[in-house]
C-alpha positions, 0 to 999 in steps of 0.5 A: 529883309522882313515883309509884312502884307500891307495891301492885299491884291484884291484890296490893291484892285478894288481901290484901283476901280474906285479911283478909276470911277472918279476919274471917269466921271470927273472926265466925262468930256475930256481926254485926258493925258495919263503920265505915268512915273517910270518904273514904280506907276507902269502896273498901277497906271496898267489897270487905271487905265483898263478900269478908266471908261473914257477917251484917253492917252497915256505916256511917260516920264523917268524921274530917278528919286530914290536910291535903295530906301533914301529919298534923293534930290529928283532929277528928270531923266526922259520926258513925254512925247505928247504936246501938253499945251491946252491938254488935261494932265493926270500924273500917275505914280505910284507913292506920294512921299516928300512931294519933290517928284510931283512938285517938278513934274507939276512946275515942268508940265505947267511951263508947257502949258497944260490946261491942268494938272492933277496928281493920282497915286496909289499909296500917300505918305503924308508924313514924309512931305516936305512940300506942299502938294496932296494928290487928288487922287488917291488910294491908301494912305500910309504910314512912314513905312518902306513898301515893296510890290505892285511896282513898288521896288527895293533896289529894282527888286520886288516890283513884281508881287501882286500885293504890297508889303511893309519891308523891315531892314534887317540890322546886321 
């Protein structure tokens, strides 16, 4: 596997305080919930959450969407344990990419009666969308690539790299 910087960390971290200063001021007089998407959100949602300057909670759900770099049909496997009826929810991951993930959570969160929903990631990658949704927050958008690190993962791997790289599959 070839990998090829995308994002460095000082980049990553710089977006990070931007959308952290949106979220604050559009905030400013509620607390929300921070829901953040297993595995890929927990180092993204890490330092949104240090960089936020309000009230708020966090906690998470499990969505298994992917198998190696195919984008598979998403099944929600552990839910939140907060009460979401009347509460401002911000979903957090770390890639928008066919948009199904956030599409079941939106529908999920929205029969228990969230007062509102929105949608924060770092990476969008609008081209592979295949239904209609777009984040409200957002750091990078991003072309039709495979991404590794700062969450991201190839078969569990990788998620440990402090900056974010565009992988190349070797043919064999």
């Amino acid at each position: 596997m070839e990998k090829n910087l995308l994002y460095s960390e000082k980049e990553i971290k710089n977006k990070v305080k931007a959308i952290a200063k949106q979220i604050t001021e559009d905030y400013q007089k509620n607390k929300p919930v921070m829901i953040g998407v297993l595995k890929g959100s927990v180092i993204f949602l890490s330092d949104l959450m240090r960089e936020t300057e309000i009230p708020l909670e966090i906690d998470f759900v499990d969505v298994k969407s992917y198998k190696g770099t195919e984008s598979t049909k998403p099944e929600l496997r552990l839910n939140t344990t907060h009460k979401i009826k009347n509460r401002d929810i911000i979903l957090v991951d770390d890639i928008l990419d066919t948009g199904k993930t956030m599409q079941l959570l939106k529908k999920e969160f929205k029969s228990r009666g969230a007062k509102s929903i929105k949608i924060c990631t770092l990476l969008d990658k609008p081209s592979r969308r295949e239904v209609e949704i777009q984040p409200d927050y957002t750091g990078f958008r991003i072309p039709d690539v495979f991404v590794i690190g700062y969450g991201l993962d190839y078969n569990e791997k990788h998620r440990n790299l402090p900056d974010i790289y565009k992988i190349e599959q070797q043919k064999t």
